[in-house]
LUMMI-579551 format. One line per 8 residues: number of its first residue (from 1); their letters; for each residue y, x, z of C-alpha. Coordinates in Angstrom, 1 decimal, always signed. Example, Ala and Ser with C-alpha at 12.3 -4.5 7.8 and 13.67 -1.06 7.14 Angstrom:
1	AS	-4.5:+12.3:+7.8 ~ -1.1:+13.7:+7.1
This chain:
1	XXXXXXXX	+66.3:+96.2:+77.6 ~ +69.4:+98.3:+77.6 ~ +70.2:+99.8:+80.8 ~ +73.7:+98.9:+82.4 ~ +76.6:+101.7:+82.1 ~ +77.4:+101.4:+86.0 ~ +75.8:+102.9:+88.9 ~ +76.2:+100.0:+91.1
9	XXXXXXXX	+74.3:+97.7:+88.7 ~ +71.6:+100.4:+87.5 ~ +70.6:+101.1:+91.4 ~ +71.2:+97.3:+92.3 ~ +68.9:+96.4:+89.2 ~ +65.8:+99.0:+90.0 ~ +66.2:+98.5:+93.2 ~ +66.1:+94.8:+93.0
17	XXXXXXXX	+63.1:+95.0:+90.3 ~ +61.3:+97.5:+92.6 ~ +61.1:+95.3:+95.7 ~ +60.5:+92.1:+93.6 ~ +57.4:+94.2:+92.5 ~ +56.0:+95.1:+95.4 ~ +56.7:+91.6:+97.3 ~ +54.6:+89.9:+93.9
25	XXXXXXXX	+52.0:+92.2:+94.8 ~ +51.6:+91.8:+97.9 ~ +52.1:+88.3:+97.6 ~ +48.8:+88.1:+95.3 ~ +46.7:+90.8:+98.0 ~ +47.6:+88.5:+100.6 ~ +46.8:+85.2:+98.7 ~ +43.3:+86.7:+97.8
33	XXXXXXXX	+42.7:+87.8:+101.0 ~ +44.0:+84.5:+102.4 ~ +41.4:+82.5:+99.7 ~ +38.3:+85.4:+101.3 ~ +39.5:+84.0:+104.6 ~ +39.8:+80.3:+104.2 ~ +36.2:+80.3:+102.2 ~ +34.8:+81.9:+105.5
41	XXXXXXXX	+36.5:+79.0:+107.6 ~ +35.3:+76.7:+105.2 ~ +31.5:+77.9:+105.1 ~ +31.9:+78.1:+108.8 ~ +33.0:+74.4:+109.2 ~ +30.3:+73.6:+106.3 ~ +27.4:+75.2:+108.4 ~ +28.2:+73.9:+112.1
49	XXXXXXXX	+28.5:+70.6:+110.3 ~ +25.3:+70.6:+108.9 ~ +23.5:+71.8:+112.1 ~ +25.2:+69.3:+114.4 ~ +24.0:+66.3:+111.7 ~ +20.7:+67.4:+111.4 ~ +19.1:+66.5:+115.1 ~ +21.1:+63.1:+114.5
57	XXXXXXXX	+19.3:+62.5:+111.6 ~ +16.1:+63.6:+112.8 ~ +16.4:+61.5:+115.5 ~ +17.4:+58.7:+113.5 ~ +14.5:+59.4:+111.1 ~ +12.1:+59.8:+114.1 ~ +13.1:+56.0:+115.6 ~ +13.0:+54.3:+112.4
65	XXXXXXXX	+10.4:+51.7:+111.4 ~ +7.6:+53.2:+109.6 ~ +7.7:+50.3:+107.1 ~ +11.2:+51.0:+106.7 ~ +10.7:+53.5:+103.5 ~ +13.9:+53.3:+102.0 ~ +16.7:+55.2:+102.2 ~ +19.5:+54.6:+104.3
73	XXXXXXXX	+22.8:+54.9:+103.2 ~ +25.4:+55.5:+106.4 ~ +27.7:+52.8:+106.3 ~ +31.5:+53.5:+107.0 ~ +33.9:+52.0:+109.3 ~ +37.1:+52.6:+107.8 ~ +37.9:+54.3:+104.1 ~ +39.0:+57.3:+104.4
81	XXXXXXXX	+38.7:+61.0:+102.4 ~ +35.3:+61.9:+102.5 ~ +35.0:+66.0:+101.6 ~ +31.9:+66.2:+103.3 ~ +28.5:+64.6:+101.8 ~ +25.3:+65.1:+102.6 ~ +21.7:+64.4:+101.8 ~ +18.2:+64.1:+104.3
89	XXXXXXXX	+15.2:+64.4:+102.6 ~ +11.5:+65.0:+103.7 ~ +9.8:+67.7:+102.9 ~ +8.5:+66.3:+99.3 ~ +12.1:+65.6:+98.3 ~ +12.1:+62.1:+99.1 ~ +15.9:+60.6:+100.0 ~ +15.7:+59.3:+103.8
97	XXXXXXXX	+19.5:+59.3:+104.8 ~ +22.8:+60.1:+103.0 ~ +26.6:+59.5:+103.2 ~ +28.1:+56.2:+102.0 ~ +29.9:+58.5:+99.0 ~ +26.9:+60.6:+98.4 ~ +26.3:+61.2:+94.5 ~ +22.6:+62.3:+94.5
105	XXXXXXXX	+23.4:+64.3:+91.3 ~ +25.3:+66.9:+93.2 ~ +22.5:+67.8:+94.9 ~ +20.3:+70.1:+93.9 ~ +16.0:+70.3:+95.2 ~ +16.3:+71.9:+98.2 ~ +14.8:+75.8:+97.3 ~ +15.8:+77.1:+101.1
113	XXXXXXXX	+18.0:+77.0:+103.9 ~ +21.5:+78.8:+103.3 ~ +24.6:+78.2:+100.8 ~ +24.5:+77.7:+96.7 ~ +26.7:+76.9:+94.4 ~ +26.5:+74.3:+91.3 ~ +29.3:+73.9:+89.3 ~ +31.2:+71.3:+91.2
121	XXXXXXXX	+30.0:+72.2:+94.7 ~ +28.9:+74.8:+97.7 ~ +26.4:+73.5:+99.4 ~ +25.1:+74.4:+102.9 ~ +20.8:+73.7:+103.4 ~ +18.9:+73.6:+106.4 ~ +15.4:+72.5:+107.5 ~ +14.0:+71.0:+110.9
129	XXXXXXXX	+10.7:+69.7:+112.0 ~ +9.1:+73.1:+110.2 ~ +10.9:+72.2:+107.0 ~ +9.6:+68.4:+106.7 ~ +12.9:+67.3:+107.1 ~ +16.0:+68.9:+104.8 ~ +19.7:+68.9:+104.9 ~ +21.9:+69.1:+101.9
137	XXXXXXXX	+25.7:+68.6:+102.8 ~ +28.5:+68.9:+99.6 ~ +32.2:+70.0:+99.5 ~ +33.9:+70.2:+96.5 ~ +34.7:+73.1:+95.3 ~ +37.9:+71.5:+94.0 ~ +39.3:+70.3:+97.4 ~ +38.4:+74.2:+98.4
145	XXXXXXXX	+41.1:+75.3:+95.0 ~ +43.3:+72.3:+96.4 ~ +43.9:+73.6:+99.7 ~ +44.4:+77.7:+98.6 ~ +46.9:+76.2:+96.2 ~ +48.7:+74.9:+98.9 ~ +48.4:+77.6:+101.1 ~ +49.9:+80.0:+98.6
153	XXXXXXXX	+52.6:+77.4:+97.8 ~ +53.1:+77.9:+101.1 ~ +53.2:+81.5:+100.8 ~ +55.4:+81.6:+97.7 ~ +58.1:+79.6:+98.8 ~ +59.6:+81.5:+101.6 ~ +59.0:+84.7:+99.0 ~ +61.2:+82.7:+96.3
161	XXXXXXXX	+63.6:+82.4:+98.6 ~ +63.3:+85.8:+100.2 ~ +64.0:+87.3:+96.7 ~ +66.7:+86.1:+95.9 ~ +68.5:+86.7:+98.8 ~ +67.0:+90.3:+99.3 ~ +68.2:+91.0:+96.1 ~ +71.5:+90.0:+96.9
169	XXXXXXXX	+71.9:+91.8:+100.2 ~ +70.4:+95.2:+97.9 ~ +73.9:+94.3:+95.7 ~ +76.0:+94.2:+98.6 ~ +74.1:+97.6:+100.4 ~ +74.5:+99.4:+97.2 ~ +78.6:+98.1:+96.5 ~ +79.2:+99.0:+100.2
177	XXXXXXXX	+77.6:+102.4:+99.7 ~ +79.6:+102.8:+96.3 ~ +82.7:+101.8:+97.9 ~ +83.7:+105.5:+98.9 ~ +83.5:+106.5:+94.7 ~ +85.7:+103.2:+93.9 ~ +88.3:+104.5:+96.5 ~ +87.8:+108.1:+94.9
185	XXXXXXXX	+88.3:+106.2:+91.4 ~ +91.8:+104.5:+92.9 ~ +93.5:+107.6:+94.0 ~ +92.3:+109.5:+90.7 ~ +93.9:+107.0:+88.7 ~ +97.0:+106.1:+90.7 ~ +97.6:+109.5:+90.8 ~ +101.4:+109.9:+88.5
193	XXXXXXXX	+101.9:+112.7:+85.7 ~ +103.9:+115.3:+88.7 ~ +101.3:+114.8:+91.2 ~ +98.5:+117.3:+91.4 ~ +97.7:+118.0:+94.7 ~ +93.9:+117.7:+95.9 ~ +92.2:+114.0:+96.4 ~ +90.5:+113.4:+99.4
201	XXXXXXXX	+86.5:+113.6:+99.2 ~ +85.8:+113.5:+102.9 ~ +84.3:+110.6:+102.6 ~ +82.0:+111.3:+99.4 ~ +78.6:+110.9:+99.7 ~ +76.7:+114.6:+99.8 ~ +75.6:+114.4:+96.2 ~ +78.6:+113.6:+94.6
209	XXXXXXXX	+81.0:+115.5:+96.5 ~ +80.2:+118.6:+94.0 ~ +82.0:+116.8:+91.5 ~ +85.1:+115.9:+93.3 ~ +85.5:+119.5:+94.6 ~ +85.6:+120.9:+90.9 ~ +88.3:+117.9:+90.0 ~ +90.2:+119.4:+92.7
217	XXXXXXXX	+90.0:+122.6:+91.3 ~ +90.5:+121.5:+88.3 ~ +93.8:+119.8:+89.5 ~ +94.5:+123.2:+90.9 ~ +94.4:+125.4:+87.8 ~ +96.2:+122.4:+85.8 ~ +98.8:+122.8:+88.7 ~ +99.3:+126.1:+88.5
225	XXXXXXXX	+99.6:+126.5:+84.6 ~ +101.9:+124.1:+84.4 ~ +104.2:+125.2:+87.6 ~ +104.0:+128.6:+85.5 ~ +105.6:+126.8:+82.3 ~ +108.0:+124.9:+84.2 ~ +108.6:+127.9:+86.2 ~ +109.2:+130.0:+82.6
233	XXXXXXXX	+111.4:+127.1:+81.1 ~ +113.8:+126.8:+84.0 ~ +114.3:+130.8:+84.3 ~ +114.9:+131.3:+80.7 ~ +117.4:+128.3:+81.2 ~ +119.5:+129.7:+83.7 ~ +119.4:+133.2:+83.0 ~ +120.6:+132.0:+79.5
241	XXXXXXXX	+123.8:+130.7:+81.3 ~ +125.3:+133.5:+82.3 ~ +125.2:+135.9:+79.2 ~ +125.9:+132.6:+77.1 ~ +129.2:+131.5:+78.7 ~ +130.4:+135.4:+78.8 ~ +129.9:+135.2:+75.1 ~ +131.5:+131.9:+74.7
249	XXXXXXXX	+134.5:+133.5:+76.7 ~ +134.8:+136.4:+74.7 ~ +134.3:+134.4:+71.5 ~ +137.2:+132.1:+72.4 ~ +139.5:+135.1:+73.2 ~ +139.0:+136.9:+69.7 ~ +140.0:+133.7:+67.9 ~ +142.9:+133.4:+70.3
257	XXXXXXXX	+144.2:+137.3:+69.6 ~ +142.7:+137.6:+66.0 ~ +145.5:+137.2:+63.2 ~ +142.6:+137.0:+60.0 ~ +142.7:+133.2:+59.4 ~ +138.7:+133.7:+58.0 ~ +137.8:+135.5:+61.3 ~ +139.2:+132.8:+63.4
265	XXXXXXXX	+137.5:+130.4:+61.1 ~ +133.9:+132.4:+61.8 ~ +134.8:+132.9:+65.3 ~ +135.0:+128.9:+65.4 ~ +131.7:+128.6:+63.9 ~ +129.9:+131.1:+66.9 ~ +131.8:+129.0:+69.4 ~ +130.4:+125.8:+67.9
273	XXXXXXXX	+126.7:+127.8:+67.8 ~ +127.1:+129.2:+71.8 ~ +128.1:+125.6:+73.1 ~ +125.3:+124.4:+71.6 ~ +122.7:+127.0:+73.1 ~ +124.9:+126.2:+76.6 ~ +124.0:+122.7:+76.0 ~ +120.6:+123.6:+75.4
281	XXXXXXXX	+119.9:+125.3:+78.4 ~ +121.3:+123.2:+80.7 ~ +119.0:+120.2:+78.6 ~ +115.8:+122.4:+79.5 ~ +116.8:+122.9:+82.5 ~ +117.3:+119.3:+83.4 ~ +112.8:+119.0:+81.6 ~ +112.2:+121.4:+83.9
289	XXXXXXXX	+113.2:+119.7:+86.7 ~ +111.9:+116.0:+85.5 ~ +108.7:+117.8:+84.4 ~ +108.3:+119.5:+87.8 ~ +107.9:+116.5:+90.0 ~ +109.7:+116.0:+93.6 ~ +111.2:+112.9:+91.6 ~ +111.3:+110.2:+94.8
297	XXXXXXXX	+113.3:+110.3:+97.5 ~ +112.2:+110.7:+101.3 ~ +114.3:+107.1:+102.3 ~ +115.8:+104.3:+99.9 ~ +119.3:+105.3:+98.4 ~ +122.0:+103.1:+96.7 ~ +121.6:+103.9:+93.3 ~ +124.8:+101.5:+92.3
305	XXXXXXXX	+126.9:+104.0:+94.5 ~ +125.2:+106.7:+92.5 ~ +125.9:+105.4:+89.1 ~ +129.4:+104.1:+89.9 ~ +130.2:+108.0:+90.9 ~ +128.6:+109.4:+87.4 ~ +130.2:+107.3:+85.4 ~ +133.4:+108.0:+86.6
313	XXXXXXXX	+132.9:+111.3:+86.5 ~ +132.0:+111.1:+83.1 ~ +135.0:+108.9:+82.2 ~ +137.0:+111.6:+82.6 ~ +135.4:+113.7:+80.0 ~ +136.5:+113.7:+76.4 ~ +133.8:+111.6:+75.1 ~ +133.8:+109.2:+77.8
321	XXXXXXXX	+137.6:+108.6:+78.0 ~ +138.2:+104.9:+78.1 ~ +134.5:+104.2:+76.5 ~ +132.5:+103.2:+79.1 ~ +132.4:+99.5:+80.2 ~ +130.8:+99.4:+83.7 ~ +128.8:+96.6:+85.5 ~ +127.7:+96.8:+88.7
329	XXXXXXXX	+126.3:+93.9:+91.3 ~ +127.6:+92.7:+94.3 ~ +125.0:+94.2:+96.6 ~ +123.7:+97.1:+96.6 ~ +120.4:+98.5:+95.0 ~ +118.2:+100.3:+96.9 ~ +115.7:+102.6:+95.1 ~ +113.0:+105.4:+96.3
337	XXXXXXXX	+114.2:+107.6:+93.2 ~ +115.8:+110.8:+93.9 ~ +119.3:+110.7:+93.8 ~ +120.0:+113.9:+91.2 ~ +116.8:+112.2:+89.5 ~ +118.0:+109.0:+89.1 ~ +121.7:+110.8:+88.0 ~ +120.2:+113.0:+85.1
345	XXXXXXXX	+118.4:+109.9:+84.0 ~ +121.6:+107.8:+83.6 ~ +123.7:+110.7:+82.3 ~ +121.3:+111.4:+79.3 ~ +121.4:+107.8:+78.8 ~ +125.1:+107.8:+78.5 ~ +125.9:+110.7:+76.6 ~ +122.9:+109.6:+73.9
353	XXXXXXXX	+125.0:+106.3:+74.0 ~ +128.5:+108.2:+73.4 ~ +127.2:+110.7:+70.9 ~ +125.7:+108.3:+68.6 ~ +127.7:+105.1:+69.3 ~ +130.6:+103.7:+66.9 ~ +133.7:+104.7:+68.8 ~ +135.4:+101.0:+68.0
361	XXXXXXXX	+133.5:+99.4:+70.4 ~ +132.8:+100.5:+74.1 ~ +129.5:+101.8:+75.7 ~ +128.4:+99.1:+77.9 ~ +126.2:+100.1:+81.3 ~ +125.0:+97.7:+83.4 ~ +122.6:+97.5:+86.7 ~ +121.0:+94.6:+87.4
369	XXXXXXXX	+120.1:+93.3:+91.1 ~ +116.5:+93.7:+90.4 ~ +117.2:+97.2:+89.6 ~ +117.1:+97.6:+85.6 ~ +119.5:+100.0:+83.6 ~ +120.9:+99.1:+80.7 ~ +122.7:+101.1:+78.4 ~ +123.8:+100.1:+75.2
377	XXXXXXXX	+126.1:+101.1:+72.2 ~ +127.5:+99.6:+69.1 ~ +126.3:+101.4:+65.5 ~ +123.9:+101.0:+62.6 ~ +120.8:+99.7:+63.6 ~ +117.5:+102.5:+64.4 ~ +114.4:+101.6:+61.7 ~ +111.7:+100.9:+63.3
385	XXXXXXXX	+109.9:+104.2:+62.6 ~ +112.4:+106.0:+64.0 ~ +112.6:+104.6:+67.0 ~ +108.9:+104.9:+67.9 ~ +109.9:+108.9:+67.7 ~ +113.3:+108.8:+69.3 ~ +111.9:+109.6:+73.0 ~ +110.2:+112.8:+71.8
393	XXXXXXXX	+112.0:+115.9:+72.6 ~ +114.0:+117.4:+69.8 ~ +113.9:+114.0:+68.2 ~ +117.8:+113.1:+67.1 ~ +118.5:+110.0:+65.5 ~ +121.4:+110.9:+62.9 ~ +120.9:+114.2:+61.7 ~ +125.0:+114.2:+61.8
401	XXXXXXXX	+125.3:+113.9:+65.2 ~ +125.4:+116.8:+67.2 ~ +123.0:+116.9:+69.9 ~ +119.6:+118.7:+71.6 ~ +117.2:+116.2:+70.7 ~ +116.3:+116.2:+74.6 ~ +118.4:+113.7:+76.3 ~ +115.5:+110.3:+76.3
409	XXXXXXXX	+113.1:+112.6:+76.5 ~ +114.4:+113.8:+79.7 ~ +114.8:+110.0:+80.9 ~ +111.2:+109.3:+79.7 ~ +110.3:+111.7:+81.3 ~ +111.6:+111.4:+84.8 ~ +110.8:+107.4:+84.5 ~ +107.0:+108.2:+84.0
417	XXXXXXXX	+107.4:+110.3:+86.9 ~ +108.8:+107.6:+89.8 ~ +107.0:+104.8:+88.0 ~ +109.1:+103.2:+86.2 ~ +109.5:+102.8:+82.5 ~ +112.1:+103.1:+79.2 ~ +112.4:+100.9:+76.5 ~ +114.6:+101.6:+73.7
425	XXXXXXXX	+115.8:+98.5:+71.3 ~ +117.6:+98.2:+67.8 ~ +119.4:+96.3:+67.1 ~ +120.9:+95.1:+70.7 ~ +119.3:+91.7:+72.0 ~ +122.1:+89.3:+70.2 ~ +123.3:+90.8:+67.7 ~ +122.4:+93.0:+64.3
433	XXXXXXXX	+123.5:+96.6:+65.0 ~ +123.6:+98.7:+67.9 ~ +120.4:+100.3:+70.4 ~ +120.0:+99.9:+73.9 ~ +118.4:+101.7:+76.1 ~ +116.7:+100.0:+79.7 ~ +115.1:+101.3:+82.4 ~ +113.2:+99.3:+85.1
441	XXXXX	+112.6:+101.5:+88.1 ~ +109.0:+101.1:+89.7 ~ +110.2:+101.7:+93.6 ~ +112.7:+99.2:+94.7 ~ +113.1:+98.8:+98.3
């Protein structure tokens, strides 16, 4: 038998088989000593019987007409079950009064006063009249197997319902008792990818609660390592800033003052190179903070409001002029995302959408009621490879396009972290070119 995987069902299962064990054995100790009992009360009853017949008989015997030489049979007044019969006999073995049902053939000569046992019977003997006159009275041994059947019928009926229901009450002590390791379980697992704080194991039962403690201090180095990486990445990020723009400033005045048409045409080059390590930084930056947690908001916020204010500020931008169509519903939109979450999210979304869209045709951005993002752009159509890799970081989708590689990583990032999730699709729902990008936020108010 292969042992179940789950605690709950290995101790329900030994427990259960343990108690049915012990209640068969003492089932058959107390049917055995039930069977020693009853063949006590049933000699007893076989004995007093036997000695209250025997000075009837003798009287009977005594009265009788001395011609009278045959044996009497006892005659009956009713039919009914007859589990005693018995023999009187005089002292040379000769037959002077029996029971109506008496079969002479179960009874053996008498040999002595007591109990014996032929194969069909016990029989109780007994003498009077200094052994002249005999008693032999009969009970099946079969009506004796009869009624210890029934008795442990009797017996084993309440048990076979007693089992069952014992060994269902042993499943529900043993659930109940597991219950503080299923609620362990739940906040293990609904724990998201920013939240490592301790669980709770004040509950735990004694023996397990070693385990939980080194999960929490597991959770604790895990914690710390990664607060130091996130730490690392957002210092180097910002400290970059500074010593990048100053170079980006000084870059852009030697090109302005420089006559040399070739060291105007190199000094465009390290401008190109030093916006794109600006653009960098401020990429890891925003990683650092989607990595870091602190992703919901203490109280619901109108996300709508927030993306109707982004996109206009990003409208006025060079790449965004006149490309953005917005749609917004009636009502507002009420999310527990944090609000600079929520706004780096839909940025990265937009600018991946302007970068890498055709230019013909707008960037279309729409928020649904039920609160679900949709971003989408007009262009040649993603393969299907490529857009199974497009949310990892430093992933670009045309190697022409300028870019970090960062920007859906970012957003898958801070979706995983509130709950929610990305999908990305090419070509658009409808038609046979584009991508769209959706996100369906997992804490609407």
């Amino acid at each position: 038998m292969i042992a179940p995987r789950s605690l709950q069902w290995r101790l329900s299962l030994w427990l259960g088989l343990g108690l049915t064990l012990l209640w068969a054995f003492a089932a058959v100790v107390t049917a055995q000593k039930l069977r020693l009992e009853m063949n006590e009360v049933f000699d007893s009853a076989l004995e007093e019987t036997g000695q209250r017949l025997l000075p009837l008989a003798v009287r009977d015997i005594v009265g009788r007409d001395s011609d009278d030489d045959a044996s009497q049979s006892v005659a009956t007044m009713r039919e009914h079950d007859e589990y005693f019969t018995y023999v009187v006999r005089d002292g040379e073995g000769q037959v002077l009064l029996r029971s109506h049902k008496a079969n002479l053939s179960d009874f053996p000569p008498f040999t002595g006063m007591g109990f014996t046992n032929t194969r069909t019977h016990r029989i109780y003997s007994d003498a009077a009249l200094q052994g002249t006159v005999t008693i032999s009275i009969a009970e099946p041994l079969a009506r004796r197997r009869a009624v210890a059947w029934e008795a442990l019928l009797g017996l084993a009926l309440p048990l076979g319902l007693l089992v069952p229901v014992s060994l269902i009450g042993v499943w529900i002590v043993v659930r109940l008792s597991m219950a503080p390791l299923r609620r362990f379980r739940a906040q293990t697992e609904a724990r998201g990818a920013g939240d490592l704080t301790p669980i709770s194991a004040a509950d735990l039962p004694l023996e397990v609660q070693p385990n939980a403690q080194a999960v929490n201090s597991l959770l604790e180095r895990l914690r710390c390592t990664l607060e130091a990486e996130r730490s690392f990445t957002a210092n180097a990020a910002h400290e970059l800033r500074t010593p990048v723009a100053a170079a980006l400033a000084q870059t852009q005045r030697l090109i302005i003052e420089t006559s040399d048409e070739t060291a105007r045409k190199r000094g465009r080059d390290i401008e190109t190179a030093l916006r794109r390590l600006f653009r960098l930084s401020e990429k890891l930056m925003q990683l650092a903070r989607a990595e870091g947690g602190r992703l919901k908001a203490s109280e619901p916020i109108d996300i709508a409001a927030i993306l109707r204010m982004l996109v206009g500020e990003m409208a006025e931008s060079a790449d965004g002029a006149g490309r953005i169509d917005l749609r917004l519903p009636d009502a507002t939109v009420l999310s527990d995302i944090d609000a600079d979450a929520f706004a780096i999210l839909a940025r990265n979304l937009i600018e991946n959408a302007l970068k890498h869209g055709a230019r013909q045709e707008p960037v279309r951005v729409a928020l649904s009621a039920d609160g679900v993002l949709r971003v989408a752009n007009a262009g040649p159509a993603v393969p299907p490879d490529l857009l199974a890799r497009l949310s990892e970081p430093y992933e670009r989708g045309r190697a022409q396009a300028g870019g970090t590689g960062l920007g859906l990583a970012i957003a898958k990032t801070i979706a995983a972290g509130t709950g929610g999730t990305i999908a990305l699709t090419s070509p658009r729902p409808g038609r046979e070119d584009g991508f769209e990008a959706s996100f369906r936020m997992g804490g609407l108010a």
